[in-house]
PyMOL commands that place a pseudoatom at each C-alpha (Angstrom):
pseudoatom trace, name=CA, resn=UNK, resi=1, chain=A, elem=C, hetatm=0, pos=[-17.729, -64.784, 8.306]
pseudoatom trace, name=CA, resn=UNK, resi=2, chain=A, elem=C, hetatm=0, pos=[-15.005, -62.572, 9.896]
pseudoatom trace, name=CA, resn=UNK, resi=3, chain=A, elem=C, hetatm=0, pos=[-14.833, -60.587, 6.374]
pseudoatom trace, name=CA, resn=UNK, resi=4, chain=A, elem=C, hetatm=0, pos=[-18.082, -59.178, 7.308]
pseudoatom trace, name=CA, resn=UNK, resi=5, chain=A, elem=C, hetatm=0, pos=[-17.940, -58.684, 10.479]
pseudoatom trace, name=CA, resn=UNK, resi=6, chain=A, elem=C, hetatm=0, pos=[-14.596, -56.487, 9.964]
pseudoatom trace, name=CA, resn=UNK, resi=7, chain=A, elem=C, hetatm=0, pos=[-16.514, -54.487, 7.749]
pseudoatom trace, name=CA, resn=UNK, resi=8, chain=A, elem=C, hetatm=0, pos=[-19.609, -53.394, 9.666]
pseudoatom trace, name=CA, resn=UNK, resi=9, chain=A, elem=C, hetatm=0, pos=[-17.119, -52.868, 12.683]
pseudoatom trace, name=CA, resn=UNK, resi=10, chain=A, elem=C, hetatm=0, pos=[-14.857, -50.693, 10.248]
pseudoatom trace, name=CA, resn=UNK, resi=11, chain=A, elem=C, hetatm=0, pos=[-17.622, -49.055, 8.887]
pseudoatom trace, name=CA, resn=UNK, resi=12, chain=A, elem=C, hetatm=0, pos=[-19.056, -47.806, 12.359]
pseudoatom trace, name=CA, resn=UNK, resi=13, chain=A, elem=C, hetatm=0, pos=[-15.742, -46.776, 13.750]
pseudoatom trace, name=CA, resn=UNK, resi=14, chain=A, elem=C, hetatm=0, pos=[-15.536, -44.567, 9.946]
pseudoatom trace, name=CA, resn=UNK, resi=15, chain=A, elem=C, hetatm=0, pos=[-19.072, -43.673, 10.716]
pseudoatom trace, name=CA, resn=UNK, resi=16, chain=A, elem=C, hetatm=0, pos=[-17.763, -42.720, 14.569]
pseudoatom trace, name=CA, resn=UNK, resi=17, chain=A, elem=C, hetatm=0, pos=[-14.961, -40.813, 13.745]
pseudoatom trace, name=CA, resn=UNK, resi=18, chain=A, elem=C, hetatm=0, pos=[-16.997, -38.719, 11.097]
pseudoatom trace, name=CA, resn=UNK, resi=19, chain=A, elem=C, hetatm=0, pos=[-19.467, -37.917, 13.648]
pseudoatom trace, name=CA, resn=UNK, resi=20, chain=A, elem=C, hetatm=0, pos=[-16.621, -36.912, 16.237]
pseudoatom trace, name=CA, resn=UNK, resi=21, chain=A, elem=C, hetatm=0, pos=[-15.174, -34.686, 13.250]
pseudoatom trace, name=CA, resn=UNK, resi=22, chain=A, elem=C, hetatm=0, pos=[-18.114, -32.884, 13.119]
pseudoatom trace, name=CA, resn=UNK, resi=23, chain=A, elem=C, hetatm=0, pos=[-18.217, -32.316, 16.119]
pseudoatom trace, name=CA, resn=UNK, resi=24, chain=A, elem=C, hetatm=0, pos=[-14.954, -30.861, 16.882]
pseudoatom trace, name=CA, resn=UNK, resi=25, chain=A, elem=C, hetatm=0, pos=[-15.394, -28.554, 13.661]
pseudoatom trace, name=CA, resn=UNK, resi=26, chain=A, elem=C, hetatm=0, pos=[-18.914, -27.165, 14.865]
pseudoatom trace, name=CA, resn=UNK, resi=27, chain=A, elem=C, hetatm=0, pos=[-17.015, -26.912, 18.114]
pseudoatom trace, name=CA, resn=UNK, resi=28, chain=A, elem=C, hetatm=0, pos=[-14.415, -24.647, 16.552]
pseudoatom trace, name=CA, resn=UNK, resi=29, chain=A, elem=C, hetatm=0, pos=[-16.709, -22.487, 14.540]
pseudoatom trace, name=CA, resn=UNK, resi=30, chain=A, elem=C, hetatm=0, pos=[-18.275, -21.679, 17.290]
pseudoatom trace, name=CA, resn=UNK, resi=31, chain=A, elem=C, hetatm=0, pos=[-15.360, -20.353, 19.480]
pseudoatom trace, name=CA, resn=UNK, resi=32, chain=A, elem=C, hetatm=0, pos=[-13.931, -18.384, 16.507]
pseudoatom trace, name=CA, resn=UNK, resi=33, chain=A, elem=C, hetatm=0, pos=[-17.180, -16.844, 16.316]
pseudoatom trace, name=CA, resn=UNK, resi=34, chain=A, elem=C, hetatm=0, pos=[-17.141, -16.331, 20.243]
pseudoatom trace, name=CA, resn=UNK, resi=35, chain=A, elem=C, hetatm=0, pos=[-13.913, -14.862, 19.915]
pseudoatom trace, name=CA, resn=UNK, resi=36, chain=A, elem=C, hetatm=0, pos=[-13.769, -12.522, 16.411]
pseudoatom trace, name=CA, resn=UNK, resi=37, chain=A, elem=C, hetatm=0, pos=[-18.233, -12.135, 16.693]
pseudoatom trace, name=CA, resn=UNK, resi=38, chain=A, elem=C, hetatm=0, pos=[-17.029, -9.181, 19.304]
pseudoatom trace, name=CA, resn=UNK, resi=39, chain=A, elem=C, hetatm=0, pos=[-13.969, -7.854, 17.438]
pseudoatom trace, name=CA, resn=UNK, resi=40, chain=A, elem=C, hetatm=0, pos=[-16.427, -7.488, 14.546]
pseudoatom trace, name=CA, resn=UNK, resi=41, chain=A, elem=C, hetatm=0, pos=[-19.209, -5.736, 16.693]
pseudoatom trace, name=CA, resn=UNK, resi=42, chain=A, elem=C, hetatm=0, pos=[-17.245, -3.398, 18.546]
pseudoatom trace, name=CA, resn=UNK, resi=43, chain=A, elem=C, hetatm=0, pos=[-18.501, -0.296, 18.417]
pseudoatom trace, name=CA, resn=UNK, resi=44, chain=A, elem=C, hetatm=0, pos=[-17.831, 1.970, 21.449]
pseudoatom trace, name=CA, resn=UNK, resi=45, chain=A, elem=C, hetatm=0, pos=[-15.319, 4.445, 19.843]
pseudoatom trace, name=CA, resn=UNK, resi=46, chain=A, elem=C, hetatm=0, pos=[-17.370, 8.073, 20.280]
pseudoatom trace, name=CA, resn=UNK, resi=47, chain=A, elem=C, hetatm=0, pos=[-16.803, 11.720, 20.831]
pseudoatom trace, name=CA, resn=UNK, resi=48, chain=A, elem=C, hetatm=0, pos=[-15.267, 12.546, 24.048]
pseudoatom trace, name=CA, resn=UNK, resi=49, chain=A, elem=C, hetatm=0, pos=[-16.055, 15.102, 26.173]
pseudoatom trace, name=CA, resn=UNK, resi=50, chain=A, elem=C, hetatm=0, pos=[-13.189, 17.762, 25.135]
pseudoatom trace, name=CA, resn=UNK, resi=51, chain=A, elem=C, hetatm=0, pos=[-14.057, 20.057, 22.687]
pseudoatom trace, name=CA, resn=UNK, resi=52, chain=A, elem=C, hetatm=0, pos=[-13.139, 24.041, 21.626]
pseudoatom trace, name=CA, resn=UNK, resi=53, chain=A, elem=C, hetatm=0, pos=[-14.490, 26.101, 19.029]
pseudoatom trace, name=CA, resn=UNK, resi=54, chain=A, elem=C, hetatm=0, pos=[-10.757, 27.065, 18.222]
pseudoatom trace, name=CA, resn=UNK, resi=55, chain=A, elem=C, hetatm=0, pos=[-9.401, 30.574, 17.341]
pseudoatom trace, name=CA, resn=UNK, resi=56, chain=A, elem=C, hetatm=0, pos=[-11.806, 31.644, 14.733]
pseudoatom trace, name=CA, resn=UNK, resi=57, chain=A, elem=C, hetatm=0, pos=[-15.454, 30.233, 15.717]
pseudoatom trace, name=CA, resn=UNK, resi=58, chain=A, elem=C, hetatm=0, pos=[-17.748, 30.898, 18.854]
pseudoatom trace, name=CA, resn=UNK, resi=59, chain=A, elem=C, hetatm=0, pos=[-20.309, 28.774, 20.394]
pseudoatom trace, name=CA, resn=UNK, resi=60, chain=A, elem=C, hetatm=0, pos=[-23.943, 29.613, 19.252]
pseudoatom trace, name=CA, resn=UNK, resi=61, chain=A, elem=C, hetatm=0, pos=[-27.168, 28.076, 21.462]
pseudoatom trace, name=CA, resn=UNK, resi=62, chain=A, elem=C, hetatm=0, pos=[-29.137, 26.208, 19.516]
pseudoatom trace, name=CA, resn=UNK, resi=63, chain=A, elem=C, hetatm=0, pos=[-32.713, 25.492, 22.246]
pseudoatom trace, name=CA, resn=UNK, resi=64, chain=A, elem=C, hetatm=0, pos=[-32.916, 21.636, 23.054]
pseudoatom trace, name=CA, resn=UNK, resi=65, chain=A, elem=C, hetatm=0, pos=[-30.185, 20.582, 20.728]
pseudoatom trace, name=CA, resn=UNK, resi=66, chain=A, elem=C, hetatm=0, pos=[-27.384, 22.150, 22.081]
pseudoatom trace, name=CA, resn=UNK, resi=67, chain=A, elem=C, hetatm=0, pos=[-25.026, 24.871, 20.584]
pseudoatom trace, name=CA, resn=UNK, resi=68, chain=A, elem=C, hetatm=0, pos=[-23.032, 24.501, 17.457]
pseudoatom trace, name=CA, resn=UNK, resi=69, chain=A, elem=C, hetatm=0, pos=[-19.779, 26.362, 16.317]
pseudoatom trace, name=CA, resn=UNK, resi=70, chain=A, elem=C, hetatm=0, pos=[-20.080, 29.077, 13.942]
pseudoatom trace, name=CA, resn=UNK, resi=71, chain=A, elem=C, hetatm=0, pos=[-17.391, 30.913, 12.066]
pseudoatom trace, name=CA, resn=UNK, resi=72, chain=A, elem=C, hetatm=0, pos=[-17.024, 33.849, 10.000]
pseudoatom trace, name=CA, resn=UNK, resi=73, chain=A, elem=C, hetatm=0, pos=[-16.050, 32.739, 6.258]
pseudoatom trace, name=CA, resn=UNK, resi=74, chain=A, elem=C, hetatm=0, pos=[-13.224, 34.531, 4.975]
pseudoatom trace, name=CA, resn=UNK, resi=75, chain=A, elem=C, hetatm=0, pos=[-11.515, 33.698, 1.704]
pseudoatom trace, name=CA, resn=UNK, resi=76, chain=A, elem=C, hetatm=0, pos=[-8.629, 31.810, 1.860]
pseudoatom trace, name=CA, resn=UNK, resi=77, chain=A, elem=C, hetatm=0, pos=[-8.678, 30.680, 5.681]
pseudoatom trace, name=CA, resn=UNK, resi=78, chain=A, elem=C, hetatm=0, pos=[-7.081, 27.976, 7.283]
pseudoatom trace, name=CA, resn=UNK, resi=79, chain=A, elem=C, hetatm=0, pos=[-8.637, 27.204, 10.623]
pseudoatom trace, name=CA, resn=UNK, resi=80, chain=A, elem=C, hetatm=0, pos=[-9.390, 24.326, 13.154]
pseudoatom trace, name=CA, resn=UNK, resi=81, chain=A, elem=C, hetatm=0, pos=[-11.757, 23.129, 15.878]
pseudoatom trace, name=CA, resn=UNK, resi=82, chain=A, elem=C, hetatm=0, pos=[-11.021, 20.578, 18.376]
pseudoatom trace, name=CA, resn=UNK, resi=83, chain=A, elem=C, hetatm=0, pos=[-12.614, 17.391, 19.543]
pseudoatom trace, name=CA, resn=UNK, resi=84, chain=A, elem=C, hetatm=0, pos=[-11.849, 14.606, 21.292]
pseudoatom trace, name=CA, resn=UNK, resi=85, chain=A, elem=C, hetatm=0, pos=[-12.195, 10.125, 20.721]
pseudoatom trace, name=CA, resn=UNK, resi=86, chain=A, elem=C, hetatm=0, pos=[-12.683, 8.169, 24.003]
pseudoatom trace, name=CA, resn=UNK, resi=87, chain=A, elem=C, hetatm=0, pos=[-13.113, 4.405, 23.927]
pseudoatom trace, name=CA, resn=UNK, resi=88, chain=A, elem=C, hetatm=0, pos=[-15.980, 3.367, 26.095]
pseudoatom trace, name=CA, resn=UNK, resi=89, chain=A, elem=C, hetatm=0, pos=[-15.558, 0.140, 25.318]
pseudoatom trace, name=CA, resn=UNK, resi=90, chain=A, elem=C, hetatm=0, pos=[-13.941, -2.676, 27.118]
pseudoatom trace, name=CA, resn=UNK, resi=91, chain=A, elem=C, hetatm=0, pos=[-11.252, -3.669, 24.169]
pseudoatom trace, name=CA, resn=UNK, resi=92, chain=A, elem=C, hetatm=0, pos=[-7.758, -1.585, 23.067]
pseudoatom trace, name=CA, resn=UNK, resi=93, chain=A, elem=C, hetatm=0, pos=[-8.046, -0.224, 19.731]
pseudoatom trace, name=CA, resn=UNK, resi=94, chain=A, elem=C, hetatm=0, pos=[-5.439, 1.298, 16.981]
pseudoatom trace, name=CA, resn=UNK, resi=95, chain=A, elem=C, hetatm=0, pos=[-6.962, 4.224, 15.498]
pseudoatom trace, name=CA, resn=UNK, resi=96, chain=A, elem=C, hetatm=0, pos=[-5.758, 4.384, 11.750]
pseudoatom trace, name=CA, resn=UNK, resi=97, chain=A, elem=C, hetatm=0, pos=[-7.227, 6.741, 10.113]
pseudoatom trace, name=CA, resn=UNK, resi=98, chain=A, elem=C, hetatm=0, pos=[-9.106, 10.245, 10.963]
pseudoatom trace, name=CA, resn=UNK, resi=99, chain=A, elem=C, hetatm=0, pos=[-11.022, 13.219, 8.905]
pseudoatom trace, name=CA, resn=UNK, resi=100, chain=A, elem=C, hetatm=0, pos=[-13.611, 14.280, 6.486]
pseudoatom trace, name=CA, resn=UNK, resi=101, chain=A, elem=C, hetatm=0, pos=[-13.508, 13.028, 2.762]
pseudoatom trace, name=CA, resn=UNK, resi=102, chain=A, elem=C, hetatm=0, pos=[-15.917, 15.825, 1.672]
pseudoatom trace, name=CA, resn=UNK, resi=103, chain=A, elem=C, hetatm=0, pos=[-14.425, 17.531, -1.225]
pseudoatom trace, name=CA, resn=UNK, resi=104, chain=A, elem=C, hetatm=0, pos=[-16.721, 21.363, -1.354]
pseudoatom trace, name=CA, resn=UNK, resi=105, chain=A, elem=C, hetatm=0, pos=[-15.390, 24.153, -3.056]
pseudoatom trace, name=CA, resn=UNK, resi=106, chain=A, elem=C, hetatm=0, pos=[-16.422, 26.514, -0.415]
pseudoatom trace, name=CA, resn=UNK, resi=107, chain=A, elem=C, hetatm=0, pos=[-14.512, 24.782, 2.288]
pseudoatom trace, name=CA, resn=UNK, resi=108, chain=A, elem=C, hetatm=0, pos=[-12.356, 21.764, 2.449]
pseudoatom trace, name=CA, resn=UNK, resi=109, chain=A, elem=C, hetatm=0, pos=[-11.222, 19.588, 5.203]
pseudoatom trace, name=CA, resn=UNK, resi=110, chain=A, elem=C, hetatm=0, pos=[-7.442, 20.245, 5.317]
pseudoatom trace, name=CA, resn=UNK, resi=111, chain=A, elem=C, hetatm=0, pos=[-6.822, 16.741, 7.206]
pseudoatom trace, name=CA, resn=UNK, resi=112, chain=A, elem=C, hetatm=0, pos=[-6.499, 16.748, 11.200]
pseudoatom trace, name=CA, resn=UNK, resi=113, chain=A, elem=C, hetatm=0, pos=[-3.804, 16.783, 13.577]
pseudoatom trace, name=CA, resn=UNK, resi=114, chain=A, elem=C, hetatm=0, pos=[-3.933, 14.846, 17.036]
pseudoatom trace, name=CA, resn=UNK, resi=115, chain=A, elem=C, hetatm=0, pos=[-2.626, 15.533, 21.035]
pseudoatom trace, name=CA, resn=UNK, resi=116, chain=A, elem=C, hetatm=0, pos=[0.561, 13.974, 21.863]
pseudoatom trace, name=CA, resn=UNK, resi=117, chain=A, elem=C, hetatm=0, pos=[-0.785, 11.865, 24.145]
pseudoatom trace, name=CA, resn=UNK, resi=118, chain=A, elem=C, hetatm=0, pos=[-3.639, 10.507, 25.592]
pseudoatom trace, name=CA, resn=UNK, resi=119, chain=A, elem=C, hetatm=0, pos=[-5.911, 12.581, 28.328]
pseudoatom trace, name=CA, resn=UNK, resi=120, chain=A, elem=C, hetatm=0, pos=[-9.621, 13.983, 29.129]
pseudoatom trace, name=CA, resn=UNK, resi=121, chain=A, elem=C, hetatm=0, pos=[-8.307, 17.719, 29.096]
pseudoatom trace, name=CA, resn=UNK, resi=122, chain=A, elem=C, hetatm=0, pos=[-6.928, 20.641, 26.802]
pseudoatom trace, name=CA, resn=UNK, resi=123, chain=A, elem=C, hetatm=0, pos=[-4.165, 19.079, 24.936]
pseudoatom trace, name=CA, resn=UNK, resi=124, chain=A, elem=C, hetatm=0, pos=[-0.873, 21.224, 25.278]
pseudoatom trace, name=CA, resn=UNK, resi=125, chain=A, elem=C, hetatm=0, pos=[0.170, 20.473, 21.287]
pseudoatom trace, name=CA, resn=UNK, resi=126, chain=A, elem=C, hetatm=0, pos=[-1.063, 19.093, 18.683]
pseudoatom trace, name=CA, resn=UNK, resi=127, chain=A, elem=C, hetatm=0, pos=[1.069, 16.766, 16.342]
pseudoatom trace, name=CA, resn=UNK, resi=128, chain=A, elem=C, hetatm=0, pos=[0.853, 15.539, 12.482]
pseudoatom trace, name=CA, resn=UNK, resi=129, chain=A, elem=C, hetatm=0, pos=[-1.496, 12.194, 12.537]
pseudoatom trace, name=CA, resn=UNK, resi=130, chain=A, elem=C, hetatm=0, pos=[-0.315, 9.350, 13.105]
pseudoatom trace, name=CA, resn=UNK, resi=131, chain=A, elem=C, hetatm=0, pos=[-1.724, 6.094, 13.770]
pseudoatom trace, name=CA, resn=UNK, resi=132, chain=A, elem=C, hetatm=0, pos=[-2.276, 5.734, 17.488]
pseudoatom trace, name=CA, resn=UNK, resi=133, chain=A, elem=C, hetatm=0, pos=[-3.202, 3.114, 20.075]
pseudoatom trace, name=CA, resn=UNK, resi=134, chain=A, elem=C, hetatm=0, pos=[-6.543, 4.031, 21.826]
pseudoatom trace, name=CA, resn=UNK, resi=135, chain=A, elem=C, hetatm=0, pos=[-6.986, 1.912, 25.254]
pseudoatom trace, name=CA, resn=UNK, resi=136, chain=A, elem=C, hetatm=0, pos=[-10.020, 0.977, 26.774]
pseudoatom trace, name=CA, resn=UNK, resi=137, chain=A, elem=C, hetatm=0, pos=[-11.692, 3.950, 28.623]
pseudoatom trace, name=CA, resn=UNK, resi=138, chain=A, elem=C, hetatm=0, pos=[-9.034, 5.938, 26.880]
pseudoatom trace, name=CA, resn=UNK, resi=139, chain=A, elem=C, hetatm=0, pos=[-9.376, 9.418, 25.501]
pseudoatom trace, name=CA, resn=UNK, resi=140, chain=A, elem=C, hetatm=0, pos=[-7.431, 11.185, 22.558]
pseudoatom trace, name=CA, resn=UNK, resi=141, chain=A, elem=C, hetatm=0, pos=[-7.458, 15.476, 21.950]
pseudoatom trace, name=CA, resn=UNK, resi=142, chain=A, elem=C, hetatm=0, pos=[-8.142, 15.729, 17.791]
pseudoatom trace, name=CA, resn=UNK, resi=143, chain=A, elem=C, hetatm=0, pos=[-7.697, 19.083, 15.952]
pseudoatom trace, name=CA, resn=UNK, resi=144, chain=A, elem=C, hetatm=0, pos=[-10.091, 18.725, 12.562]
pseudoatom trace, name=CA, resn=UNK, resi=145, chain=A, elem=C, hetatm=0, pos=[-8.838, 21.341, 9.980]
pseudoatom trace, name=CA, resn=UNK, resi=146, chain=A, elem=C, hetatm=0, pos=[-10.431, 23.253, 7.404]
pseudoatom trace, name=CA, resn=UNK, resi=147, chain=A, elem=C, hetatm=0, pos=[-9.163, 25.327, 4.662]
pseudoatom trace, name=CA, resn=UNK, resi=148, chain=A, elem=C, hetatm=0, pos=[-11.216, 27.759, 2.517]
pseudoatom trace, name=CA, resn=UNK, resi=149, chain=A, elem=C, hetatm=0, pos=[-11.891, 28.466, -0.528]
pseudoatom trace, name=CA, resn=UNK, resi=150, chain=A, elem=C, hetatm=0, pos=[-12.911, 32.112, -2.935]
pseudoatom trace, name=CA, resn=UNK, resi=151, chain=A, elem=C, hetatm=0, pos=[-15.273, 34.720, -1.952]
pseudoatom trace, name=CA, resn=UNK, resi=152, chain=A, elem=C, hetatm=0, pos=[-17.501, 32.980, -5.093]
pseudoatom trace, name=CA, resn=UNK, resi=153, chain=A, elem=C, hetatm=0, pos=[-16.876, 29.866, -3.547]
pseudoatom trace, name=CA, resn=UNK, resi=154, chain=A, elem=C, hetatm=0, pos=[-20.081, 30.633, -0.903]
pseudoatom trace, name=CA, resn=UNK, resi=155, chain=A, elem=C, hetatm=0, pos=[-23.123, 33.085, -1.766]
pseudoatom trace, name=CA, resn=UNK, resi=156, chain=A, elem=C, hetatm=0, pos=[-23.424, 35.798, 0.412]
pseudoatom trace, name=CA, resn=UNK, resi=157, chain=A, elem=C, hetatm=0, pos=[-25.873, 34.685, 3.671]
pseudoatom trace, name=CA, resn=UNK, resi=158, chain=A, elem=C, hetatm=0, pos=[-25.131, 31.170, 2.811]
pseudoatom trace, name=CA, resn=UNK, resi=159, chain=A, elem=C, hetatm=0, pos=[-23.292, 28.657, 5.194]
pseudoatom trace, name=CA, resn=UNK, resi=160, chain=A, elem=C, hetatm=0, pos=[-21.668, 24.992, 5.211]
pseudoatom trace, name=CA, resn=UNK, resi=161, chain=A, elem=C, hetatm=0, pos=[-21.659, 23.136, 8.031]
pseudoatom trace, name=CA, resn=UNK, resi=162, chain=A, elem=C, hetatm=0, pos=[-19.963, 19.945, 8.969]
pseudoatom trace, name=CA, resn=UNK, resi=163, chain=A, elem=C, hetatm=0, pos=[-21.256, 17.405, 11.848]
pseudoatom trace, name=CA, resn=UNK, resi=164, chain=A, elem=C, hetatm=0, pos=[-18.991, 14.623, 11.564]
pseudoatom trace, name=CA, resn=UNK, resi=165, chain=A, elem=C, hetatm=0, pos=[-16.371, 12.770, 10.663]
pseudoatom trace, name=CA, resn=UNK, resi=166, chain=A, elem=C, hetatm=0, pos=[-15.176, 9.626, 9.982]
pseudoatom trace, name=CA, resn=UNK, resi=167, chain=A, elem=C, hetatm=0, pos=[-12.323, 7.000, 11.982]
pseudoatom trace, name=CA, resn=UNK, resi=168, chain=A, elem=C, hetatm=0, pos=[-11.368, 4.290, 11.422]
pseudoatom trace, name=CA, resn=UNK, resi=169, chain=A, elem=C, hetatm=0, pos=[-9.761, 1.818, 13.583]
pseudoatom trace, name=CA, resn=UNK, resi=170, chain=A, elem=C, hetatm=0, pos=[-8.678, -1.849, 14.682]
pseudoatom trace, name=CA, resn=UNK, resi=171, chain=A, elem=C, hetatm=0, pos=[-9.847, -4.554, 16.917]
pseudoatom trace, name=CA, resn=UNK, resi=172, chain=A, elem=C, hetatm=0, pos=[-7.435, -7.303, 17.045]
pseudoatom trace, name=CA, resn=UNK, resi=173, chain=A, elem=C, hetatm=0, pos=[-7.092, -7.992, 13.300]
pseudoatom trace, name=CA, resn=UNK, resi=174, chain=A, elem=C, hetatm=0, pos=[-10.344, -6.320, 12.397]
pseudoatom trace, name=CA, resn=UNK, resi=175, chain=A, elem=C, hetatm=0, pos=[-10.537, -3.165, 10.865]
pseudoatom trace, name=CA, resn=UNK, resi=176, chain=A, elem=C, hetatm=0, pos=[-13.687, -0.917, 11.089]
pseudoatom trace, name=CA, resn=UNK, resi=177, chain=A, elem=C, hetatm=0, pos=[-15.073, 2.305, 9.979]
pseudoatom trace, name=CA, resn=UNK, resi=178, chain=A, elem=C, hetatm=0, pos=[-17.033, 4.648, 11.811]
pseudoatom trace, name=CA, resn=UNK, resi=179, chain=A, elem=C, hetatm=0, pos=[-18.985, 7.788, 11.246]
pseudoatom trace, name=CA, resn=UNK, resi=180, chain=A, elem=C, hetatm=0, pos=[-18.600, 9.811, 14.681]
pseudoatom trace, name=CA, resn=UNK, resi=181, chain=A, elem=C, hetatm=0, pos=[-21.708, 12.585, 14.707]
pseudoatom trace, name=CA, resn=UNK, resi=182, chain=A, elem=C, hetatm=0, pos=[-20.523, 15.975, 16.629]
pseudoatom trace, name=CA, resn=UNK, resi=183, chain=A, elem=C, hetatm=0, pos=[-22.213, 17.818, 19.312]
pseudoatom trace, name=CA, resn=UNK, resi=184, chain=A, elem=C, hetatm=0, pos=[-21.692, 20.605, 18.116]
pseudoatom trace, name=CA, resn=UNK, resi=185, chain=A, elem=C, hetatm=0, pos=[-21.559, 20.737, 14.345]
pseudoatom trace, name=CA, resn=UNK, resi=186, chain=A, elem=C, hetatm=0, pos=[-19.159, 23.446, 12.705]
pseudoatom trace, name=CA, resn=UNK, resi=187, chain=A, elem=C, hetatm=0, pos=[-20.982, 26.058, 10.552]
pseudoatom trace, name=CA, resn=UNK, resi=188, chain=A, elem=C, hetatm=0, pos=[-18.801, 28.445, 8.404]
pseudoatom trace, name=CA, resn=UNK, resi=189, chain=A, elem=C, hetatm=0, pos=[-20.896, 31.536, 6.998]
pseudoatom trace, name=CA, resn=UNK, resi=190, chain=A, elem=C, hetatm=0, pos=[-20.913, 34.238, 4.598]
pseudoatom trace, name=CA, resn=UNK, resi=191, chain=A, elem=C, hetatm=0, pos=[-21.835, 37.189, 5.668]
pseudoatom trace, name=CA, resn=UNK, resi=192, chain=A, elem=C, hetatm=0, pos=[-22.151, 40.992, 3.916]
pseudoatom trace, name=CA, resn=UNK, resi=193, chain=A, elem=C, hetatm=0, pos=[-18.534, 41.587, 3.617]
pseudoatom trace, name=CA, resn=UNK, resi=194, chain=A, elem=C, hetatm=0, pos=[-16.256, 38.393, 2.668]
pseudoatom trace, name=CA, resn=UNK, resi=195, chain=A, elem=C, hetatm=0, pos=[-12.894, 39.942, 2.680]
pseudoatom trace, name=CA, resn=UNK, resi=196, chain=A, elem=C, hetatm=0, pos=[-9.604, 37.522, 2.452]
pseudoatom trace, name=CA, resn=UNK, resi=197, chain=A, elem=C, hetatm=0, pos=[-8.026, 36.128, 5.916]
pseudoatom trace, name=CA, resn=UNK, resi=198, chain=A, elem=C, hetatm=0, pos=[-4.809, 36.990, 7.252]
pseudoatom trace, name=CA, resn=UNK, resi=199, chain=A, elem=C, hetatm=0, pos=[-1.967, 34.693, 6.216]
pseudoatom trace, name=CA, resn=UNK, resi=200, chain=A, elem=C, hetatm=0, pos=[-0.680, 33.608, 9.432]
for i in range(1, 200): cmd.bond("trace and resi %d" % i, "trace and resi %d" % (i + 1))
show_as sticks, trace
zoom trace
């Protein structure tokens, strides 16, 4: 008689401990979801509030949507507008990458170049890109730069325009990627007389 009764109790402390098992593993699915579900989510890196049409472009109205940047295509022009990333979010970031893939003949993105530090206003200098931390409610200057291509490259009264670009950025050990649209999208175009920019 004991055999049996050392088996059923066995066999409901087995069945106990299975149960409390499950338990604790549902229980730590569902904090590692609490805690990574945001890192995953996060999605409050946008355009800031600087921006400049830079040396060679000039702000055009465009009614209800805004303005946009226009420039004057010349062969062979390197050139740049600024922007800025803020962090709206409540989390720290690492940005880790920054620019436009596109790959026109016309006009190229010639990679970007970033403020020194971070801060709402007119960044003093620009610097080569580097990976940078980006606190929350933080704010970084970014120079996006653009190089052009032939007088052939673009028909005469024809334009490219660019209104975005891409970052790309860590939470934690997340990574994400993010398209960030501009407010004021960067048109280059051809006019009459193309000519060839100054080397400078």
């Amino acid at each position: 008689m004991v055999g049996p009764v050392f088996g059923r109790r066995r066999g409901r402390w087995l069945a106990l401990i299975a149960v409390v098992l499950v338990v604790v593993a549902v229980a730590v699915a569902g904090a590692g979801v609490v805690w990574i579900g945001p890192m995953v989510a996060y999605d409050s890196i946008e355009e800031g509030s600087f921006s400049s049409v830079g040396p060679d472009g000039r702000s055009v109205p465009a009614g209800p949507f805004g303005s946009y940047v226009s420039i004057r295509y010349r062969a062979g022009m390197r050139t740049g507008v600024a922007t800025s990333l803020e962090n709206r979010g409540d989390r720290d970031v690492r940005v880790t990458a920054l620019g436009d893939r596109r790959g026109l003949s016309s006009v190229r993105p010639a990679g970007v170049r970033i403020a020194e530090g971070n801060g709402t206003g007119a960044p003093k200098r620009y610097v080569e890109f580097r990976a940078f931390d980006l606190p929350a409610g933080e704010t970084r200057g970014v120079r996006l730069l653009y190089r052009t291509g032939g007088c052939s490259a673009l028909d005469e009264g024809s334009s490219v325009s660019f209104e975005a670009f891409n970052v790309r950025y860590r939470t934690g050990f997340v990574e994400r990627e993010k398209t960030i649209e501009l407010r004021s999208p960067i048109e280059f175009r051809r006019g009459e007389v193309c000519g060839r920019a100054r080397s400078g």
